[in-house]
C-alpha positions in Angstrom: 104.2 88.3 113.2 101.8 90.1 115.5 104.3 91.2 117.7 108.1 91.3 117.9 109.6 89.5 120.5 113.4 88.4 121.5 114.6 84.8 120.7 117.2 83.2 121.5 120.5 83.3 119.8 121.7 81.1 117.4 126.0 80.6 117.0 126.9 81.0 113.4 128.1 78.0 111.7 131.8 77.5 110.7 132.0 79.4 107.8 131.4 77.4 104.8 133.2 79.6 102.3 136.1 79.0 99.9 138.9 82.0 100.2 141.5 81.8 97.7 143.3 85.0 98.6 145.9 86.7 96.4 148.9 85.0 96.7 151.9 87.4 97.1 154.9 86.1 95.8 154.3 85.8 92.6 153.8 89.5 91.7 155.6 90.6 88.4 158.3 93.3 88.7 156.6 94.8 85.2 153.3 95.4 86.2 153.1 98.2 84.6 153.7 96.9 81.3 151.1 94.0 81.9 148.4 96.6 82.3 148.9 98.4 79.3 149.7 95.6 77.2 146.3 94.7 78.0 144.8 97.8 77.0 146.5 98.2 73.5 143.7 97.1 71.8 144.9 93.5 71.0 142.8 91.7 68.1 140.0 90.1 70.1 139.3 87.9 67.7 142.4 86.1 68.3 141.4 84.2 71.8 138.1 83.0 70.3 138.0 79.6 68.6 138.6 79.6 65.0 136.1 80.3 62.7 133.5 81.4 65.1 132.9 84.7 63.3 132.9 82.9 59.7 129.8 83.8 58.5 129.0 80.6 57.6 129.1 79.7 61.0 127.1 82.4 62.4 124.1 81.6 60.1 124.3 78.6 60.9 123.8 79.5 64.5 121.3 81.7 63.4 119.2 79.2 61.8 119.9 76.9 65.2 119.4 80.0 67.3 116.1 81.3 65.5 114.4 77.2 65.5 115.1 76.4 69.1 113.0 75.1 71.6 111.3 75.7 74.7 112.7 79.7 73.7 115.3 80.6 71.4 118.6 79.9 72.5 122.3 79.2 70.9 124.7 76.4 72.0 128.4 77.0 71.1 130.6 73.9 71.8 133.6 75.8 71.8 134.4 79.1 72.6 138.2 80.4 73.4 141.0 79.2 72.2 141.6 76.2 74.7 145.1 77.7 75.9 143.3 81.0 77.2 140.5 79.4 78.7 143.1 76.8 80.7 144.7 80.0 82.5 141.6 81.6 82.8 140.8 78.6 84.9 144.0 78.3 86.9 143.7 82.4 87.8 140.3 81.5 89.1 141.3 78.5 91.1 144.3 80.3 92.7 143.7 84.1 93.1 139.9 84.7 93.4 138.3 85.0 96.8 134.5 83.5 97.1 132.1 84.3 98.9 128.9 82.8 100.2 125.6 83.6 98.7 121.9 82.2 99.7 118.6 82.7 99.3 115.7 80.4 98.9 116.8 80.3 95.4 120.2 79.5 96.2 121.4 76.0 97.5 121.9 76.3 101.7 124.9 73.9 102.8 126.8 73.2 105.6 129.4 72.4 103.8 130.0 73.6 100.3 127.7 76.4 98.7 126.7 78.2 95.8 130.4 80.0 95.5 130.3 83.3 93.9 132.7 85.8 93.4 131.8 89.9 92.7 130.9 91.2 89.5 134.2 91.1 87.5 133.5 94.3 85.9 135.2 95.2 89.2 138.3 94.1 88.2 139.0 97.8 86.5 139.3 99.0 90.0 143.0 96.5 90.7 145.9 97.7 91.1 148.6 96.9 88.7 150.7 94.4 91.0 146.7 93.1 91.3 146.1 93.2 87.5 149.1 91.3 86.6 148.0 88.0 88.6 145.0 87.9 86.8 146.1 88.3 83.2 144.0 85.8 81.3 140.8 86.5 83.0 141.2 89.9 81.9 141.4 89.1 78.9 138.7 86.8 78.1 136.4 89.6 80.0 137.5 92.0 77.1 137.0 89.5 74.5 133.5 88.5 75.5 132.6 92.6 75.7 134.7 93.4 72.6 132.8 95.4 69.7 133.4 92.3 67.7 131.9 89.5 70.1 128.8 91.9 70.7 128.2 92.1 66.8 128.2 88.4 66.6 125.8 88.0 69.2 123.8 90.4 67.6 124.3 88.8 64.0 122.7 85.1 66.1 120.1 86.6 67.9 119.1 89.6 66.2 118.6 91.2 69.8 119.8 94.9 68.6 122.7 96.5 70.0 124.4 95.7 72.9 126.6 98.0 75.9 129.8 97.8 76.1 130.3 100.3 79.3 128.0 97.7 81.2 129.8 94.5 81.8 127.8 91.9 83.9 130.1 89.1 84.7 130.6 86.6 87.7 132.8 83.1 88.3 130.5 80.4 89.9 131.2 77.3 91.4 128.6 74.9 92.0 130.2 71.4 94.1 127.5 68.9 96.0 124.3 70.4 96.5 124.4 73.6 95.0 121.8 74.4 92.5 119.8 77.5 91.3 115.8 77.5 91.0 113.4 78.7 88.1 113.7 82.6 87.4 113.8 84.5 84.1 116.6 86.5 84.9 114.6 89.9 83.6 116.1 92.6 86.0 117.3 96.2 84.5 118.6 96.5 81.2 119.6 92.9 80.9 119.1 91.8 77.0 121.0 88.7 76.7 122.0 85.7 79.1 125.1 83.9 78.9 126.9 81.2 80.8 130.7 80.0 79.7 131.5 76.5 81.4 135.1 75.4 82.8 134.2 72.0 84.6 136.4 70.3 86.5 138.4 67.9 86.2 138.8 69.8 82.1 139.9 66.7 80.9 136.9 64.3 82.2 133.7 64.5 80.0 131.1 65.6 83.0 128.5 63.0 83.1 125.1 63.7 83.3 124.6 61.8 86.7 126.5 64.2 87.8 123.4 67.1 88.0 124.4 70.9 87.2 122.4 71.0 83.8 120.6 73.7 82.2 117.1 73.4 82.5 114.6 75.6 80.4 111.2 75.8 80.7 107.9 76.0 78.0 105.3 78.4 78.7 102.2 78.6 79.5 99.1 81.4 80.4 98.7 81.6 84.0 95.6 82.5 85.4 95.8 86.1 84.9 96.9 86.1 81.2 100.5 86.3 82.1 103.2 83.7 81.1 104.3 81.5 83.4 106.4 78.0 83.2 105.7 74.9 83.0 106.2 72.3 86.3 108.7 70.4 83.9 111.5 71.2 81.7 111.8 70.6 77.7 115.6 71.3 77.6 118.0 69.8 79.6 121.6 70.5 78.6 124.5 69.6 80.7 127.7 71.2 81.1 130.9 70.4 79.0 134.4 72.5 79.2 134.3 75.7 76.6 130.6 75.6 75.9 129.2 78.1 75.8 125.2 79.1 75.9 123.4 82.2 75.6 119.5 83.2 75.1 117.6 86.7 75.1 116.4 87.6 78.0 112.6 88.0 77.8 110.6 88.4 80.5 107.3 85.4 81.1 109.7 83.5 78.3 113.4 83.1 79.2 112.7 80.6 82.3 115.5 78.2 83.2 117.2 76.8 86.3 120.4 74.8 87.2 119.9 71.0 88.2 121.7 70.2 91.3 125.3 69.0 91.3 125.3 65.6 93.6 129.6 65.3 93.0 132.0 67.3 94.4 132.6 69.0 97.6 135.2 66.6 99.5 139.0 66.5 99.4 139.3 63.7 97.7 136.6 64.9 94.8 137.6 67.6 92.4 134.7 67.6 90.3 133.4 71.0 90.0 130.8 72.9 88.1 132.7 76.4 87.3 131.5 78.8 84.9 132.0 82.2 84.1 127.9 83.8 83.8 126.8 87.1 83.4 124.6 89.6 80.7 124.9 91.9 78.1 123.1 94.6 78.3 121.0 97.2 76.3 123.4 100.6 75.5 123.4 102.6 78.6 122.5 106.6 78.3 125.7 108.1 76.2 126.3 105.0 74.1 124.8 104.5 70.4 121.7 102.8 70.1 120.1 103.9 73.8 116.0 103.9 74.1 114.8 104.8 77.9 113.2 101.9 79.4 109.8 101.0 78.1 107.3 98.8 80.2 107.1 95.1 78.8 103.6 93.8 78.6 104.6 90.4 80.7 105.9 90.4 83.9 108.7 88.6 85.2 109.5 85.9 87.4 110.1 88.6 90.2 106.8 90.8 89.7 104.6 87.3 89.1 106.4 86.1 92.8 105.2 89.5 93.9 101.8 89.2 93.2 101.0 85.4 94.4 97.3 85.0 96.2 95.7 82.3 97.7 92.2 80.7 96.6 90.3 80.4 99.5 87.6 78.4 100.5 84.3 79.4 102.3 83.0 78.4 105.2 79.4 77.1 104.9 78.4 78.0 108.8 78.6 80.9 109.9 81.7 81.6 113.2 80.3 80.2 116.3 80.9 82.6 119.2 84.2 82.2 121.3 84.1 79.6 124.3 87.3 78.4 126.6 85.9 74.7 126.0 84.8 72.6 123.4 81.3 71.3 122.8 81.2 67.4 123.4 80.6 67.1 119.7 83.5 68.7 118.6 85.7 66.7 120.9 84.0 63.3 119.3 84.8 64.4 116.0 88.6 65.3 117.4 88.9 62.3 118.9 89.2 61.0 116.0 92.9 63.0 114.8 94.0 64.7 117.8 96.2 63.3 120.5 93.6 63.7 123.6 95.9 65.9 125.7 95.2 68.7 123.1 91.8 68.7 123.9 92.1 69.0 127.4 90.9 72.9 128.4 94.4 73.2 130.6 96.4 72.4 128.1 94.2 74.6 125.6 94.5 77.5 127.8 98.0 77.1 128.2 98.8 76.9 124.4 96.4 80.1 123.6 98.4 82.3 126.3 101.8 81.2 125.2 100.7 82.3 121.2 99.2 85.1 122.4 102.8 86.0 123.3 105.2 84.2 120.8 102.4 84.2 117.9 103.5 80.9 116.6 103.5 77.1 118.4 104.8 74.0 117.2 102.8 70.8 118.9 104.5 67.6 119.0 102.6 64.7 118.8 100.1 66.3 117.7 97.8 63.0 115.8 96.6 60.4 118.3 99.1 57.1 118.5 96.9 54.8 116.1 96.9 57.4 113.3 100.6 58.5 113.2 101.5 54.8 113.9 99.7 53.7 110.8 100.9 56.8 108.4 104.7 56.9 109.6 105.7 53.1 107.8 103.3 54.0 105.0 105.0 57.1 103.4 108.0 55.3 103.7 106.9 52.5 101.7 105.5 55.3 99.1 108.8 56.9 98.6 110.3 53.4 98.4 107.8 52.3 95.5 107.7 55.4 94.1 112.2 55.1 93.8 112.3 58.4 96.2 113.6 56.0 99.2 117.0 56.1 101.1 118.1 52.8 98.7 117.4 54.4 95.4 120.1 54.1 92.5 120.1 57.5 91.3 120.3 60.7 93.1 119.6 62.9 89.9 115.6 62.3 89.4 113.2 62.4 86.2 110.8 65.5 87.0 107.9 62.6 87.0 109.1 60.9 89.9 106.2 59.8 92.3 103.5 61.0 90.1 102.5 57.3 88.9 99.8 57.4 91.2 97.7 59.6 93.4 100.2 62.5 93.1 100.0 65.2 90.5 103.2 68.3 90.1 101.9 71.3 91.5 103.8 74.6 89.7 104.1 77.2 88.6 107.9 76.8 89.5 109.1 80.6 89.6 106.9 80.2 92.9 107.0 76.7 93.7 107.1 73.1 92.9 105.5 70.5 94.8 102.8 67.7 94.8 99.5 67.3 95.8 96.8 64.8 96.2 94.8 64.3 92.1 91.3 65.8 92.9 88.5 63.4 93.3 86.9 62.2 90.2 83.6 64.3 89.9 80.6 62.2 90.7 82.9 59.4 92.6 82.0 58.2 95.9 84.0 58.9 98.4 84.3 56.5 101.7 84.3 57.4 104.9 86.4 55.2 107.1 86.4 55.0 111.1 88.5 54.8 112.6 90.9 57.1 110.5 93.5 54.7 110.6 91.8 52.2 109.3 92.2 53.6 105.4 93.8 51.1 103.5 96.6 53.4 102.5 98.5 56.8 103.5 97.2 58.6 100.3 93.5 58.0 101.7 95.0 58.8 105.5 96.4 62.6 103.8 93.1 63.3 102.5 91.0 62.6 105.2 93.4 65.5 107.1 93.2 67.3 104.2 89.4 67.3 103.1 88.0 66.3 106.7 90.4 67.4 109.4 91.6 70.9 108.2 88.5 72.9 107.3 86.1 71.0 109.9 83.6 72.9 112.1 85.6 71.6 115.2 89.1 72.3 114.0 88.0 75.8 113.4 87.0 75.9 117.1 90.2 74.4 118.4 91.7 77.2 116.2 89.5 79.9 117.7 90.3 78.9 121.3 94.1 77.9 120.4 94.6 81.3 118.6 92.4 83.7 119.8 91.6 84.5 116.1 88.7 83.3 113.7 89.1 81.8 110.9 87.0 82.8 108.1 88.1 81.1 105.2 90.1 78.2 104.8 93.0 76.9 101.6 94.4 73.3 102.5 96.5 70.9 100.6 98.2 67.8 101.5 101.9 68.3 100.2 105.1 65.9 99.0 108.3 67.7 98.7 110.4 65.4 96.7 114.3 65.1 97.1 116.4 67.1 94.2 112.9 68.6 92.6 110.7 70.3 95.1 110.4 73.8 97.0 108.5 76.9 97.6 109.8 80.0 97.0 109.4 83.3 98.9 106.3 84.7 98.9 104.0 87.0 100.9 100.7 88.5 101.7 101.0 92.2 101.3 97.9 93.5 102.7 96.0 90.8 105.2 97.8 88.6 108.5 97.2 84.9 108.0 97.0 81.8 110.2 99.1 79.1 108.9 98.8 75.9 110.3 101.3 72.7 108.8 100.9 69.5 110.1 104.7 68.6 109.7 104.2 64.5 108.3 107.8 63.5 107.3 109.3 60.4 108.6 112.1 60.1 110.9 115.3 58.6 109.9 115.2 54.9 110.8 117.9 54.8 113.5 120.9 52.3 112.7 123.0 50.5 115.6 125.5 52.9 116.6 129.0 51.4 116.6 131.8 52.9 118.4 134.3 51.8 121.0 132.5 53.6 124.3 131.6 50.9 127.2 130.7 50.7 130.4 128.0 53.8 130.9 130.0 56.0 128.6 128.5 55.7 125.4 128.5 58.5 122.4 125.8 60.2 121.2 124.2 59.3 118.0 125.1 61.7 114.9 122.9 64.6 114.1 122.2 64.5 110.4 119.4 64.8 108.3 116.8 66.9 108.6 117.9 67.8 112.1 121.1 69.0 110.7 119.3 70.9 108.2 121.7 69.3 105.9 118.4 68.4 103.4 116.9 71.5 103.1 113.1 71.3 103.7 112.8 73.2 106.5 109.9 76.3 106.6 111.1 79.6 106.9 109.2 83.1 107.8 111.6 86.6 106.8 110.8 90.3 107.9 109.8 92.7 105.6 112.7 93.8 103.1 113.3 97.0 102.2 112.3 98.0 98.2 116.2 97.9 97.4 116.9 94.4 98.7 117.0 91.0 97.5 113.3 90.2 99.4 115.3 86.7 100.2 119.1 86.7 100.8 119.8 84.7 104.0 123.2 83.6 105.7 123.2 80.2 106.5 123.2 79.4 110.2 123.0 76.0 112.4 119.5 74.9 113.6 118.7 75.6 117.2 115.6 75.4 119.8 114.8 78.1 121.3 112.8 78.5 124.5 109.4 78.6 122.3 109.0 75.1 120.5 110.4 77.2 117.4 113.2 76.4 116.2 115.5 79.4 114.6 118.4 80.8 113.1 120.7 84.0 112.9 120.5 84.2 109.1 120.8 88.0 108.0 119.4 90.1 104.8 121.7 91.1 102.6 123.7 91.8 99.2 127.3 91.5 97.8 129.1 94.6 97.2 129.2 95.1 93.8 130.8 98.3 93.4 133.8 96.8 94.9 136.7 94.1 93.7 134.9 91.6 95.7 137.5 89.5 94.0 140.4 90.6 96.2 138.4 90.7 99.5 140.4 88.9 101.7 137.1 88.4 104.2 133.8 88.6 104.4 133.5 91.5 107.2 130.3 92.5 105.2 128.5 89.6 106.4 128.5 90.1 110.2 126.9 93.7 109.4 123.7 92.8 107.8 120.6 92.6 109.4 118.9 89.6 111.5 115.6 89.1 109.0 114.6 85.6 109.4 111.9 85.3 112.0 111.5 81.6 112.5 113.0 78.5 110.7 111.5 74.6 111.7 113.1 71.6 110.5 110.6 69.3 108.9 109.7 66.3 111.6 107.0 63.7 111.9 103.7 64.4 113.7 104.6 68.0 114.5 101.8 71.0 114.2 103.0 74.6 113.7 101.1 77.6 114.3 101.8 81.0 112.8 100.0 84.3 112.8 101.9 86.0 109.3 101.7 89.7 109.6 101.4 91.1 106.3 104.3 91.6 104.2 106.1 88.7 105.9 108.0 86.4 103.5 107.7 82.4 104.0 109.0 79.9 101.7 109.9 76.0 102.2 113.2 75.9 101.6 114.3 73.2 98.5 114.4 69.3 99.3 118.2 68.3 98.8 118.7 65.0 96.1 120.3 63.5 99.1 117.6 63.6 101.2 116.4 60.4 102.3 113.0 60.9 101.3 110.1 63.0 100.6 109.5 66.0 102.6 105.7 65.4 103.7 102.5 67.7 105.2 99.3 68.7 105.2 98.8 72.7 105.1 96.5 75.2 106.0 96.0 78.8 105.5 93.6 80.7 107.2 92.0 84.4 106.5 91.5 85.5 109.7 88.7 87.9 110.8 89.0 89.1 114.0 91.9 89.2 116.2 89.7 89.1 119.8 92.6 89.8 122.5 92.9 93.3 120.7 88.9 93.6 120.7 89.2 92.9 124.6 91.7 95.0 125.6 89.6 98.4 123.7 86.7 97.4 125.2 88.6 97.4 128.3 90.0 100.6 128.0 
């Protein structure tokens, strides 16, 4: 922001991790043995199904492989032999440790996340008493990096030759809530994609209700000539045990993301997404078939995120000079939007010293009564027509939900997916209604804040006073964050500060009689969950800069606090997993406690709430993914300002 400042300290949550540790008394006496029975070079062929390397088979997944759509791709239904994969499973269940991992990619949950263990290639590093609890796992590691299973992937794909010295391999488990957004996964010498599924329970088909499909993506030029996804998915393939899918990873083509899982999670509900995921790589220096990296003429998912810019808007009066007050006219036209109290010059004054300190505000009840009165009940009858209400039937959405009407999908969704108000029809008239709340409907109520409110002469004022900065030019957008589809992902300006300014619009849960057995004047406190318990996702997050190594967006998850500025925040930290180490056998995650504090500010999404940011360059922001069990659409109306002039530094060199 423009200045560093302390804020208060948030508790971390109750750690919402599943640790399987290494049990110890089941370690065989013959360890020894186990390790190099391993390693004598048994048949690998042998724990794949049969005839998967018939050659009739692989051209028929050639043919498959070479016609599919959105991007090539190959679907093998079965794998391993069934007997192998069954252990595989059971060693995963009852030995491996996971750990958390989020980012805005990544699913944040109180209770279950996005479970991952390290990179098995780690595995080499075990002891022998280690190795020999893990036998299965081991081998199905070899199997899938065996000479022979790399020719047969080469022989589908025709991809050229693959390492065998790099092994890329993880075990994920997705339960309620956990999902992964659109990327490409182009990083390094990655060359092809894979993902081996073990759901659970193995003997239930996994229905598709259920979420935790594959989703990939058709293409599409962007505005700079570079690739870039569609808002919607063509594939959609949901998990089923010992299947087993794989692609060439490309980059600005291999786009694809995991639907959220909406079963799972509870004591009493087993289902599970696992898998076993990872790459093959290109041959590293030293092995057969090694090229130095060459530049690709598409960028991927990562470099496009990297280079996001805003198209702003122009002015067309030029910056009237800086008063503490404003002109009567302005306050008529305000009148109209604001709740009067934030036109008064005390309170004015009052707000523009406190941001001049903390850099950001957030104003609650911020529209006058008859507007927010008359918008509140109205999105909430949208959602409810649209089938994104509290009583809907289905938690697992069609990617055209709530786009029957005004609402269009705004992508492209390696950056973000949301909707926005459908342009006006060129050559339309368009009605102006007083008062505001008067419009016959909310849609027409978001676009008079959005087309009238937002880049008006006298909100530019308020602004100016508010701020102490001028804006120049203006980008605003009325948005709908739907539950299960909708995000932003982390993004940032790398040379320029901006002024962003969200008019927070999403309704408050309806509040149900609380029963409970309290009398007299002893009662309990209502339940915080929701939005307030950041249980739905949704809220807006601002990171510090990361350093070039880093993951520009790895958070820990943390509960939602105010602090003594009408922020709200949380102790989330930067960070990576270990990699180099047997994460697998970590037996806690002492790691975690030693990464940095990089998130800034966090704020819950609320109703009729305005928050003010100055964004120093190179800060990251994203809004974080609306959970499917959300309630209801995330709503606002957003601004982002160029800012000119920053005047308190201006005074204080005159000054000096």
């Amino acid at each position: 922001m423009a200045r560093s400042h302390d804020r208060s300290h948030t508790p971390d949550i109750d750690a919402a991790v599943v640790v399987k540790k290494l049990k110890t008394s089941h370690v065989s006496a013959n360890a020894d043995s186990i390790r190099a029975k391993l390693r004598q070079g048994t048949d690998a062929s042998a724990h794949f199904a049969d005839s998967l390397f018939d050659h009739n088979n692989i051209a028929r997944l050639n043919t498959s492989y070479r016609n599919s759509q959105p991007y090539r791709h190959a679907v093998v239904e079965k794998l391993f032999q069934d007997d192998l994969l069954q252990n595989v499973k059971d060693e995963c269940l009852g030995e491996l440790s996971f750990t958390e991992k989020e980012t805005d990619i990544y699913k944040y949950s109180n209770t279950q996340p996005v479970n991952q263990t390290g990179d098995l290639a780690s595995l080499d590093y075990l002891s022998d008493s280690e190795v020999s609890r893990l036998p299965s796992l081991l081998q199905l590691r070899d199997a899938l990096y065996s000479p022979s299973f790399r020719q047969f992937l080469q022989n589908v794909t025709g991809c050229g030759p693959l390492s065998g010295k790099k092994q890329d391999m993880s075990v994920n488990s997705y339960t309620n809530g956990c999902h992964l957004l659109n990327h490409d996964d182009v990083i390094g010498t990655r060359r092809v994609s894979y993902i081996l599924y073990m759901p659970l329970p193995h003997y239930q088909l996994w229905k598709e209700d259920w979420g935790g499909a594959l989703e990939l993506y058709p293409v599409k030029p962007g505005p700079d000539g570079q690739l870039e996804p569609e808002s919607v998915p063509s594939k959609i393939i949901p998990p089923s045990w010992n299947q087993f899918i794989f692609f060439e990873v490309q980059p600005g083509q291999s786009f694809h993301s995991v639907e959220e899982v909406v079963v799972g999670g509870g004591p009493e509900d087993g289902r599970e997404r696992l898998s076993i995921s990872g790459w093959f790589h290109a041959p590293q220096e030293g092995e057969e078939g090694y090229v130095a990296d060459t530049h690709a003429e598409m960028k991927s998912s990562r470099e496009q995120l990297a280079s996001t810019s805003t198209d702003f808007k122009e002015y067309t009066s030029e910056p009237e000079p800086l008063d503490d007050a404003l002109s009567e006219e302005h306050i008529s036209f305000l009148s109209e939007f604001l709740n009067p109290v934030y036109l008064q010059p005390r309170t004015m004054q009052a707000l523009s010293d406190r941001f001049v300190e903390e850099s950001s505000l957030e104003l609650h009840s911020f529209l006058c009564q008859p507007l927010a009165e008359a918008l509140e009940p109205r999105l909430r009858e949208l959602d409810s027509r649209d089938g994104l209400g509290k009583d809907r039937e289905r938690r697992i959405l069609p990617h055209s939900a709530g786009t029957t009407g005004s609402w269009t999908i705004k992508g492209p969704p390696h950056k973000w997916r949301y909707c926005t108000l459908k342009p006006h029809v060129q050559g339309a008239a368009v009605e102006v209604v007083t008062p505001r709340a008067a419009h016959a409907s909310s849609n027409q109520i978001l676009r008079s804040l959005q087309e009238e409110l937002f880049p008006s002469k006298a909100f530019r004022a308020w602004l100016n006073i508010v701020s102490r900065l001028m804006p120049m030019r203006y980008f605003t957008e009325a948005r709908r964050f739907r539950p299960g589809l909708d995000y932003t992902l982390a993004t940032s300006e790398e040379t320029e500060a901006r002024l962003d300014v969200v008019l927070g619009l999403t309704p408050r849960m309806t509040v149900q009689e609380q029963t409970s057995n309290s009398r007299g004047f002893y009662r309990e406190e209502p339940e915080v969950r929701g939005w307030d318990a950041a249980e739905w996702g949704g809220w807006e997050c601002y990171m510090a800069p990361h350093n070039e190594e880093d993951d520009p967006a790895v958070y820990r998850s943390s509960t939602h606090k105010k602090s003594k500025v009408p922020v709200a925040t949380n102790g989330a930290t930067n960070g990576k997993s270990d990699k180099g180490s047997p994460a697998a056998m970590d037996d806690d995650a002492e790691g975690d406690d030693e990464e940095e504090d990089s998130t800034l500010l966090t704020v819950q999404p609320g109703f009729n709430r305005l928050l003010l940011v100055l964004r120093d360059e190179r800060v990251m922001r994203f809004v974080k993914y609306i959970s499917a069990a959300a309630e209801g659409s995330r709503w606002d109306v957003c601004g982002e300002y160029e800012i000119g002039m920053v005047q308190e530094e201006e005074m204080d060199e005159d000054s000096s």
